[in-house]
C-alpha positions in Angstrom: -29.8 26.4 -1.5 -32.6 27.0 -4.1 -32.9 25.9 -7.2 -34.1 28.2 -10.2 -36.4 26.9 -13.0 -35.0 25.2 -15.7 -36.5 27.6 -18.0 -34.0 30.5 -17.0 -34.9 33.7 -17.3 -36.7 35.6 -20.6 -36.2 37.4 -23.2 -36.8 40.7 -21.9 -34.1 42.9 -20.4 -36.6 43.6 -17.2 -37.0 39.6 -16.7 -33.2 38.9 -17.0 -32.0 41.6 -14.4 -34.7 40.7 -11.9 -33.3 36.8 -12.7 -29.9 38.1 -12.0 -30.6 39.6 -8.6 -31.9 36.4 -7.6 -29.3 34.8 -9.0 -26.8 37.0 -6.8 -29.0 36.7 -3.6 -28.9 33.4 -3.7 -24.7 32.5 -4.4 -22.8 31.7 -2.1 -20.7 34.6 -2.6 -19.2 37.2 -5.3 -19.4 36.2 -9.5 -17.8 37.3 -12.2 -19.3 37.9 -15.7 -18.1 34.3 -16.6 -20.4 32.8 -14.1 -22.9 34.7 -14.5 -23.2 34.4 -18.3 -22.7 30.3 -18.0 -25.5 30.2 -15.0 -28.1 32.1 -17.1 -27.2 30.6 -20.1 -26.3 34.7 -21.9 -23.6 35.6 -24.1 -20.6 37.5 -21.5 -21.6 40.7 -23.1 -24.7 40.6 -22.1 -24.7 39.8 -18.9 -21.5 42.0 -18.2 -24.3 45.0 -19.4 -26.9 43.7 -16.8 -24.2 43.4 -14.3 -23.5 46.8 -14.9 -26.9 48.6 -15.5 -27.6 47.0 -11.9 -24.5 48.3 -10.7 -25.2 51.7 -12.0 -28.6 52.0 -10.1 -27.0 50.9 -6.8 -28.5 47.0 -7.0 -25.2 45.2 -7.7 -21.6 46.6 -6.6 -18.4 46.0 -8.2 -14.8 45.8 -7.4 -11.7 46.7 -9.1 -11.3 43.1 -9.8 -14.0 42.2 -12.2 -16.1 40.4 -9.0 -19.8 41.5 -8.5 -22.0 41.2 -5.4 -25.6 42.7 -4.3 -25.4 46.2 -3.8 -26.9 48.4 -0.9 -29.8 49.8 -2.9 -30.9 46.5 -2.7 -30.3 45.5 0.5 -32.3 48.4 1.8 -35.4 47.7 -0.2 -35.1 43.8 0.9 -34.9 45.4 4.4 -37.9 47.4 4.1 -40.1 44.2 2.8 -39.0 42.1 5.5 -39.4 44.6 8.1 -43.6 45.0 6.6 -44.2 41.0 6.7 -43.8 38.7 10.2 -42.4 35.5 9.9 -45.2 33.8 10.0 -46.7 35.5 6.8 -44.0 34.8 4.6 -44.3 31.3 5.6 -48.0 30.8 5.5 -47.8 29.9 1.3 -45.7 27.2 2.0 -47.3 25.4 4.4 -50.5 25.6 2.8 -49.5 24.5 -0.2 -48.1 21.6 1.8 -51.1 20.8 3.2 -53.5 21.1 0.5 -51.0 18.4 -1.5 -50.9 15.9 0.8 -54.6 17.0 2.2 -53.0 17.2 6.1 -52.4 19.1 8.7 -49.2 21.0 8.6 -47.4 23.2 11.2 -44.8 26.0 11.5 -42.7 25.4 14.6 -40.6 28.3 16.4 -38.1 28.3 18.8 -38.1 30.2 22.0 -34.3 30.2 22.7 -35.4 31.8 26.0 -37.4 29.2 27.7 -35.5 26.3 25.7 -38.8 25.4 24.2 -41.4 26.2 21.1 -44.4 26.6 19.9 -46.5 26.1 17.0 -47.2 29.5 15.5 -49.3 28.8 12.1 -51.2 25.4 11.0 -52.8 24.7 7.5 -55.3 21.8 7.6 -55.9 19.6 4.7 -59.6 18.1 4.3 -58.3 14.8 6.4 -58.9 16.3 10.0 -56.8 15.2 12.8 -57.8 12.8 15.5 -55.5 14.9 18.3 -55.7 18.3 19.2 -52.8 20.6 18.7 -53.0 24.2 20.0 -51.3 26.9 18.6 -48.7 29.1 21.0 -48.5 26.7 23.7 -45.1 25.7 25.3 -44.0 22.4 24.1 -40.3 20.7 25.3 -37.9 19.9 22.4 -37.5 16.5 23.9 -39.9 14.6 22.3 -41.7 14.3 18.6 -40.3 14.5 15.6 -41.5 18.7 15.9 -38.5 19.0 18.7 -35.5 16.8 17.5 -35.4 18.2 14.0 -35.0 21.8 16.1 -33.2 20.5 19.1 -30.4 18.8 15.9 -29.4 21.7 14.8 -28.4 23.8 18.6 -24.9 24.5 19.5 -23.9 21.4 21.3 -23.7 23.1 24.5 -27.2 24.3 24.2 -28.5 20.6 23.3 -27.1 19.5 26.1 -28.7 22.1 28.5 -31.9 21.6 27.2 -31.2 17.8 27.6 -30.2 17.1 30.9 -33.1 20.0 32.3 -35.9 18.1 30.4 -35.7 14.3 30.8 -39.8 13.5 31.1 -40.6 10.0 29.5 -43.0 10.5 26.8 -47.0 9.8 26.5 -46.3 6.3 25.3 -44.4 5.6 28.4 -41.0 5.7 26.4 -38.2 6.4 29.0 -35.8 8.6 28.0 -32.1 7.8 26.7 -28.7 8.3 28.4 -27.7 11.6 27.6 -25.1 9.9 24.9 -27.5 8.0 23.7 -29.8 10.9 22.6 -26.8 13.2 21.9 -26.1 10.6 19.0 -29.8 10.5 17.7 -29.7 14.0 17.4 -26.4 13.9 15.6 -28.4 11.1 12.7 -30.8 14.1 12.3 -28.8 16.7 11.8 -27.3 14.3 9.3 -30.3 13.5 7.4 -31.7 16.9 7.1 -34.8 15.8 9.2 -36.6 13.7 12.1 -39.8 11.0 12.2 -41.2 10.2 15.1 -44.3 7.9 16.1 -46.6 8.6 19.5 -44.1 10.5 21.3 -45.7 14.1 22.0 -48.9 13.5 21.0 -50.9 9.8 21.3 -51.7 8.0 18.3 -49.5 10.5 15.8 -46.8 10.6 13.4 -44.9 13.4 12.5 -42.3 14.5 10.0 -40.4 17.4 10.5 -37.1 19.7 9.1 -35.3 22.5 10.6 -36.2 26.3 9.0 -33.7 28.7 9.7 -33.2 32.4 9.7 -30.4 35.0 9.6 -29.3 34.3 13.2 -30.0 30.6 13.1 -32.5 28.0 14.1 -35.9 29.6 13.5 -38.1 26.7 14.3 -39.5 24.0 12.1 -41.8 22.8 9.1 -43.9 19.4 10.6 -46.4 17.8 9.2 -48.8 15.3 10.7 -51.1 13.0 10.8 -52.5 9.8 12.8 -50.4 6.6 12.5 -52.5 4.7 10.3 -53.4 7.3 7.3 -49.5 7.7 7.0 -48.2 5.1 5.1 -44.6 3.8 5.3 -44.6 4.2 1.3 -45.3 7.7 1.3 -42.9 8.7 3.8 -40.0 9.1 1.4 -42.3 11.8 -0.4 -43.2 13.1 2.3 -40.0 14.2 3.8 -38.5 15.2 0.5 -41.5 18.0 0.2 -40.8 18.4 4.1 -37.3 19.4 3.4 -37.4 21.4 0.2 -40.2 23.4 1.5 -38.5 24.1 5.1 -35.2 24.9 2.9 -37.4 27.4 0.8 -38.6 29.1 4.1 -35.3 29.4 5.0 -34.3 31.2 2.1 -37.3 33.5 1.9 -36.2 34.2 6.2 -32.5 35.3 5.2 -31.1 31.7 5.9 -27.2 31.7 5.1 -27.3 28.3 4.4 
C-alpha cells in the first residue's frame, strides 16, 4: 500500500531494524531473508542477522521454514499507541498538510454504520476560506456529494442498497435522484477509480473531491477536500485527486487498513 523512500534505510544497525519492521508491517504477508535482503537493498547475511536480532527480542517471529512475520512484542506495543491516540489525531497531519498545499479546506469524513450516515469529524482550512458553511459532527446522508459516494462505493452491496432505497431526497440543485441501477453502477465507477467528484450536490455552489480511508474493520470514512466551483480548476483536478488518494491511502495505513 505505501511506498518507502527511495533512499532505503541507513547505515546504522538501529535505522535498518526499525526500516525492517516497517518493511514487515507493511507486506502483504510472511518474507524470507531473500526478500528481505533484495527490498532493502542488504547483503542476505545481513539482513538474515536483523531478521533474527528482531526475532530474538520478540519483534519478528520465525518458522521452521525460513519465513518471517511481525512478532507479538510488537504487536502489543503498536496496540498500546493506538489505544493513546483517537482517530482523528492520527489523521489530523495529513489533512493539514493537505490543506496548507493546495491552501483549502480539507475534511475527514466518518461513517456512522449505525444510522447509515456520517459526519465530518476534523477540518484544516487553507488561507482561501470557503463561501459555504460546513459544520463539524452533523448528520449528513451518503446520498449525495462527492464526501458520500466515495464512502457509500466501498459498502457491502447489500448495505448500499439499504442505504439507497431508504434515502432517495433530490439534491440542493434540484437533481433528482437515479433508478436504483442507475446509481448502483455510479458507485460501482468509483469504487473503480479509487475516488468520487462531485459539483453542487450537498452543498450549493461547491465542489468536492473525495477517497475512501479505511481501518481494520473496514470503511472508516473519508479524506474530501473542497472548495467553491470556480477556484477549482478542471486542470488541477488530476493533482488534486492523486494527493486525495495517496493521502486517504496513508491514513489508512497509519488506521490498520488491510488493504
Amino acid at each position: 500500500m505505501t511506498e518507502h523512500s527511495d533512499e532505503g534505510p541507513g547505515t546504522s544497525s538501529i535505522s535498518r531494524a526499525l526500516y525492517l519492521l516497517a518493511h514487515l508491517a507493511d507486506a502483504p504477508g510472511p518474507v524470507t531473508v531473500k526478500q528481505v535482503s533484495t527490498d532493502l537493498k542488504v547483503p542476505p547475511s545481513t539482513a538474515h542477522r536483523l531478521l533474527n536480532a528482531l526475532a530474538a527480542e520478540g519483534f519478528v517471529a520465525a518458522s521452521g521454514s525460513g519465513i518471517y512475520h511481525i512478532g507479538p512484542r510488537f504487536y502489543r506495543i503498536s496496540a498500546r499507541v493506538i489505544q493513546g491516540m483517537s482517530q482523528v489525531t492520527i489523521a489530523q497531519p495529513i489533512v493539514d498538510t493537505l490543506a496548507a498545499r493546495y491552501n483549502e479546506t480539507v475534511l475527514l469524513g466518518r461513517y456512522v454504520a449505525a444510522d447509515r450516515a456520517m459526519n465530518f469529524v476534523y477540518r484544516a482550512d487553507g488561507s482561501q476560506m470557503l463561501t459555504y458553511q460546513i459544520d463539524l459532527h452533523r448528520p449528513l446522508s451518503l446520498y449525495w456529494g462527492a464526501s458520500g459516494k466515495a464512502i457509500l462505493a466501498f459498502l457491502p452491496d447489500n448495505e448500499i442498497e439499504q442505504i439507497l432505497l431508504r434515502d432517495g431526497s433530490s439534491s440542493v440543485s434540484g437533481e433528482k435522484p437515479p433508478s436504483l441501477r442507475e446509481r448502483m453502477a455510479e458507485l460501482r465507477e468509483v469504487r473503480e477509480r479509487g475516488y468520487a467528484i462531485s459539483e453542487g450536490q450537498k452543498l450549493r455552489g461547491a465542489r468536492g473531491v473525495a477517497a475512501p480511508v479505511f481501518d481494520a474493520k473496514g470503511v472508516f470514512g473519508c479524506l474530501c477536500m473542497t472548495s467553491p466551483q470556480e477556484r477549482m480548476p478542471n486542470a488541477s483536478i488530476d493533482a488534486i485527486v492523486k494527493d486525495i488518494m495517496e493521502k486517504s491511502d496513508e491514513i489508512s495505513r497509519f488506521l490498520g487498513a488491510a488493504r
